[in-house]
N, C-alpha and C positions, 0 to 999 in steps of 0.2 A: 804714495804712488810714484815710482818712477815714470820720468816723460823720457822718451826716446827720440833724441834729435836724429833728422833725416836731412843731410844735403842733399839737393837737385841741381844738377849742371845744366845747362842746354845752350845754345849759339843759335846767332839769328841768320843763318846758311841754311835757309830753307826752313817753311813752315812745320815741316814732320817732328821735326826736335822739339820744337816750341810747343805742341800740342801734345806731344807725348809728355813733357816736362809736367807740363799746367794739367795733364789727364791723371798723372800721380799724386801731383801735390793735391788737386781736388777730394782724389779717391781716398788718401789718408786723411784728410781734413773731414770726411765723410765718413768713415768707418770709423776709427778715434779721437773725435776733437775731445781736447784736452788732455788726451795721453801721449801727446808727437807735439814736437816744435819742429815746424818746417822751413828750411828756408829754399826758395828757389832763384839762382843766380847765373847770368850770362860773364862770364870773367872775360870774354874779350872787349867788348869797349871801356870799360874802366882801366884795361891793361893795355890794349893800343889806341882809345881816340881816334880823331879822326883818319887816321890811316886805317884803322879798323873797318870804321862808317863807309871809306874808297873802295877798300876790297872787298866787302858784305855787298855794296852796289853793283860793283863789276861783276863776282859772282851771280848775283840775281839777273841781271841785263843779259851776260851769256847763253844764261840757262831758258830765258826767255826769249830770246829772240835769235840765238841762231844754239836751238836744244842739242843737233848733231855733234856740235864741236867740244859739248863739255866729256863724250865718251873717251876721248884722249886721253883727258886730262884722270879717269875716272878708271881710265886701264891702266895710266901710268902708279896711280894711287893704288892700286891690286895687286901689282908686282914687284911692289919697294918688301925686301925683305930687312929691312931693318926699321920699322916705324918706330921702335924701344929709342935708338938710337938717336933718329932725325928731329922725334918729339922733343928729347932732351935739351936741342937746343934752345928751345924757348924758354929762354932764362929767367925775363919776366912774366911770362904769365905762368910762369912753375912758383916762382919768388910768391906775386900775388895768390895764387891758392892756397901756400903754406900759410901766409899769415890769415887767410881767411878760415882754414883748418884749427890751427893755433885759440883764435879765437872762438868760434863754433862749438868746436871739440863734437863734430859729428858721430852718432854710433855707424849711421849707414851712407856712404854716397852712393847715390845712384846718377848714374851719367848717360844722357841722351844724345850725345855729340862723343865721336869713338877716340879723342884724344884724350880727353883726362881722365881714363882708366889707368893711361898707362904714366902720366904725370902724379897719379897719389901711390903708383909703387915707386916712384923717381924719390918721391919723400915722405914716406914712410914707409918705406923696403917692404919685405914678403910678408913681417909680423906685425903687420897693421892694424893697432885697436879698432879700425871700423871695418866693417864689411865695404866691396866694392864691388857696385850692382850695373852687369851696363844692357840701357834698352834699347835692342836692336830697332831699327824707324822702318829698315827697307825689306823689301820680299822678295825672296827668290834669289835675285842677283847683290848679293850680300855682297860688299867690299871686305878684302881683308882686313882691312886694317880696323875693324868690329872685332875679329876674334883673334889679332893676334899676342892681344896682352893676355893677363892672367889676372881676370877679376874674379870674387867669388861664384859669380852664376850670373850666365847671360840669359835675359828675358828675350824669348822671341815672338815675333808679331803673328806669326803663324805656322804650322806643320811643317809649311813648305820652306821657310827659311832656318826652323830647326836644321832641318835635313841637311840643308847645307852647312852649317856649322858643326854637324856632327861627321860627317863626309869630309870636315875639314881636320880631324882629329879630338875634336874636343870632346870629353867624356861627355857621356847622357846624360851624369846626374848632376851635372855645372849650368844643364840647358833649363829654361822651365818655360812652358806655352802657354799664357795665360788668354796671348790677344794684344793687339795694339791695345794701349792704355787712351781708349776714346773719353771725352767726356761723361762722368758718370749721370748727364742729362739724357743720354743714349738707351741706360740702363730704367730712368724714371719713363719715360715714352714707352718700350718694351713693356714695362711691366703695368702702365695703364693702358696699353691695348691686348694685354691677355697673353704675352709673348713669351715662353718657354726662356726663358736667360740664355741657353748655350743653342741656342740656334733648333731649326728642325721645322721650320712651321713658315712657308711663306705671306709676303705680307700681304694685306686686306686686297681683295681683286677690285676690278672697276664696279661698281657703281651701274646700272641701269640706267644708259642715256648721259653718263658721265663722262667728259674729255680727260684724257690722260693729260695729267699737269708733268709738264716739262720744267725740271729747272739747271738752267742753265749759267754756272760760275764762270767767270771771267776773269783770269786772275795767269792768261799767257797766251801767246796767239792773237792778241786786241788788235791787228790789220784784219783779219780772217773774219772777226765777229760781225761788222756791220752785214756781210754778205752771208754769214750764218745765219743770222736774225733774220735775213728778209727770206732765207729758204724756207725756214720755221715755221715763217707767219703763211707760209703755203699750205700748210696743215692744220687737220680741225683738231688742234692741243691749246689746252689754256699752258702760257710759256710764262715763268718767273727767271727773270734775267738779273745775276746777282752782280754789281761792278766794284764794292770795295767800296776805295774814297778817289774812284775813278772819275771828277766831274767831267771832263774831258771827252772820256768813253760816254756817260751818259748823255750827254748832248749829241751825239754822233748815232747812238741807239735810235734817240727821242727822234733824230731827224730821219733815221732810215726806217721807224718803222709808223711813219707817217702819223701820227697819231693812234695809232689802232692799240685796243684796250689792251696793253699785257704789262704786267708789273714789272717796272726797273729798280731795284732797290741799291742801296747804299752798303755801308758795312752794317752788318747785323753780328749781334751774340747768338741767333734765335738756329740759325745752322740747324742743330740737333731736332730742330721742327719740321728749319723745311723741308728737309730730307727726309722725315718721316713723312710727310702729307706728298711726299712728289712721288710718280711711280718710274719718273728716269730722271738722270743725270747726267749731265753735259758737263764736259772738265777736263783739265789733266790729269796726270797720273802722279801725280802728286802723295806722296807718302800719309800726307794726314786725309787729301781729298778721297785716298782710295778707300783707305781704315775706316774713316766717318760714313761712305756710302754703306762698306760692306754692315758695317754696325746699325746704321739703321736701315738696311734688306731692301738699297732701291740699287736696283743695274744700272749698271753706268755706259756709257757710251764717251771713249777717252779719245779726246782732240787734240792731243797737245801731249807729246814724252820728251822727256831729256836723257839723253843717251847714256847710258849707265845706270845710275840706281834707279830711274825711273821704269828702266826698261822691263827690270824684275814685278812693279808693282800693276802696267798695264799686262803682262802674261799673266798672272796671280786673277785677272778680271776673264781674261780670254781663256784662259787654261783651264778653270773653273767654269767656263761657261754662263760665266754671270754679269756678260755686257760684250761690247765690242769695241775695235779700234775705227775714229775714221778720220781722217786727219785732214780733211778738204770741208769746205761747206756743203758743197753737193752731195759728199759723203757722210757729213752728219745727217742731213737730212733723209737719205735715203736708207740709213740705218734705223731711223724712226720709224719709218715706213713697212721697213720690213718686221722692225720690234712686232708693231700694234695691226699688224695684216692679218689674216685669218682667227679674227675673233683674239690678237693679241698673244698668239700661240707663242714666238718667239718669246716675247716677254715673260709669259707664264713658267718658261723653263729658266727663262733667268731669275727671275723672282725666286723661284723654288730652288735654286743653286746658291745664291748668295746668301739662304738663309742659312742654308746648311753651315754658312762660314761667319757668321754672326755673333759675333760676345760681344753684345752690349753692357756688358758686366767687367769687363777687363781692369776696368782701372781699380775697379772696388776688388776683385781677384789680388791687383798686385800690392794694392796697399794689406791685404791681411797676409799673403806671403813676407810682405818688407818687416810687420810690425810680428812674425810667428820666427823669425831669423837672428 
């Protein structure tokens, strides 16, 4: 039996890479163990060190706390018509991929981060023994420089950012929609509560005498949240407040919400859970946070954008009609209010919208596309 080696790229600029990356490698670890050798690798910090670790921070810190000002930077990245060009200069982290190529000897890379697309045609020109796969992270408001290399076939996260990369020139049949590549834990939850795989069926309603559980991620905006929390706890919602390895944040929580019973928790892997048991979501727009709501069919309610690509993934919620924007405490709260108001009517069209946009099966989708190529 032939094993098909598969490279995965991804960069730690933003969670959506990262999850997209680790949603593939799962998915084929899961559809063929033992017929794929996978490897999944981030080539910036072993190729810049800490100067790497300065600008991965700086970029996070921007995007967090003042999100307006990275749209600048994210229009000026839109309109560079020579990315071929400027990528080129990256001498060593081009040097490092070859010899990591060299050794591998990948059949397929797939690239979650839109620059080494165009670094494995840098070396290994147009007739490339591997296929080169790249997965689009954002919605809607695509950056160009996602399609303006020439990879075998771009994966897109939805319809809607197809569209745009088709609208950009690119043939249909280079494009392929599987669905962001969510955890295939997404797809096992789905299908132990009865759930059609490609969406069409919203999810379980409340409950008789049941409080709609709120959960609320914390991972941008952390001034904003203590005074989110205490709006919340004005409402009869059981609230799951999730802070990372925030200890900081949660002592600031624990103090503002006086003792009173609502679960603060730490980093979890369980995500794919709570989401399925929560019937809204509090967060930003986050490329993997919007994917992972829509995947497991809870509406969201987005506090927090970053000017640019983010901007694509809160219209993708609002434009669908499968949550809202509210970007104040006052206004999270009273988006709740309005959700779960007449017997929860708002909600109920959210619900039934988001399913419609649901592939909890994505990643197992794109592992049998990578391994049928």
């Amino acid at each position: 039996m032939t094993v098909k080696k598969i490279l995965i790229l991804t960069a730690g600029f933003g969670e959506g890479h990262n999850s997209a990356a680790r949603g593939v490698r799962d998915g084929l670890l899961r559809v063929a163990p033992g017929e794929v050798e996978v490897e999944l690798r981030d080539l910036f910090p072993k190729t810049y060190g800490a100067f790497n670790e300065f600008v991965r921070r700086t970029y996070l810190a921007v995007i967090n706390q003042w999100p307006g000002s990275w749209g600048y930077v994210y229009r000026w990245l839109d309109a560079i018509p020579n990315h071929d060009e400027r990528l080129a200069r990256f001498i060593r982290l081009k040097e490092h991929f070859a010899r990591l190529l060299d050794s591998f000897q990948p059949d397929i890379v797939v690239s979650t981060f839109p620059p080494y697309p165009y670094l494995l045609r840098h070396i290994r020109g147009p007739d490339t023994r591997c296929k080169n796969i790249v997965v689009i992270t954002d919605s809607i408001t695509v950056n160009a420089i996602w399609y303006r290399c020439d990879p075998d076939y771009f994966l897109a996260p939805n319809e809607q950012s197809a569209a745009v990369v088709r609208a950009a020139g690119i043939r249909p049949e280079k494009i392929k929609t599987f669905g962001f590549p969510v955890s295939p834990k997404f797809a096992d939850l789905a299908l132990a509560a009865g759930v059609r795989p490609t969406g069409g069926q919203d999810r379980q309603s409340f409950v008789p005498g049941e409080r709609p559980r709120i959960l609320y991620v914390i991972n941008a905006g952390k001034k904003r949240a203590p005074d989110t929390v205490k709006q919340l706890l004005g409402l009869n919602v059981d609230l799951t407040i999730a802070v990372s390895h925030d200890e900081r944040l949660r002592r600031l929580l624990q103090k503002a919400t006086a003792d009173r019973a609502i679960d603060i928790i730490g980093w979890t892997d369980d995500m794919p859970g709570l989401l399925c048991r929560s019937h809204l979501l509090i967060g930003k727009a986050g490329g993997a946070t919007v994917q992972e709501t829509i995947a497991a069919r809870c509406p969201m309610i987005v506090n927090h954008v970053v000017s640019g690509q983010e901007e694509g993934n809160a219209r993708l919620i609002v434009e669908t009609n499968s949550g809202t924007v509210a970007l104040t405490p006052a206004a999270v709260a009273a988006a709740v209010q309005r959700a779960l108001a007449d017997d929860a009517k708002q909600w109920r069209e959210w619900s039934c919208n988001i399913s419609q946009l649901s592939r909890p099966r994505a990643a197992l989708d794109t592992a049998e596309f990578l391994l049928s190529i």
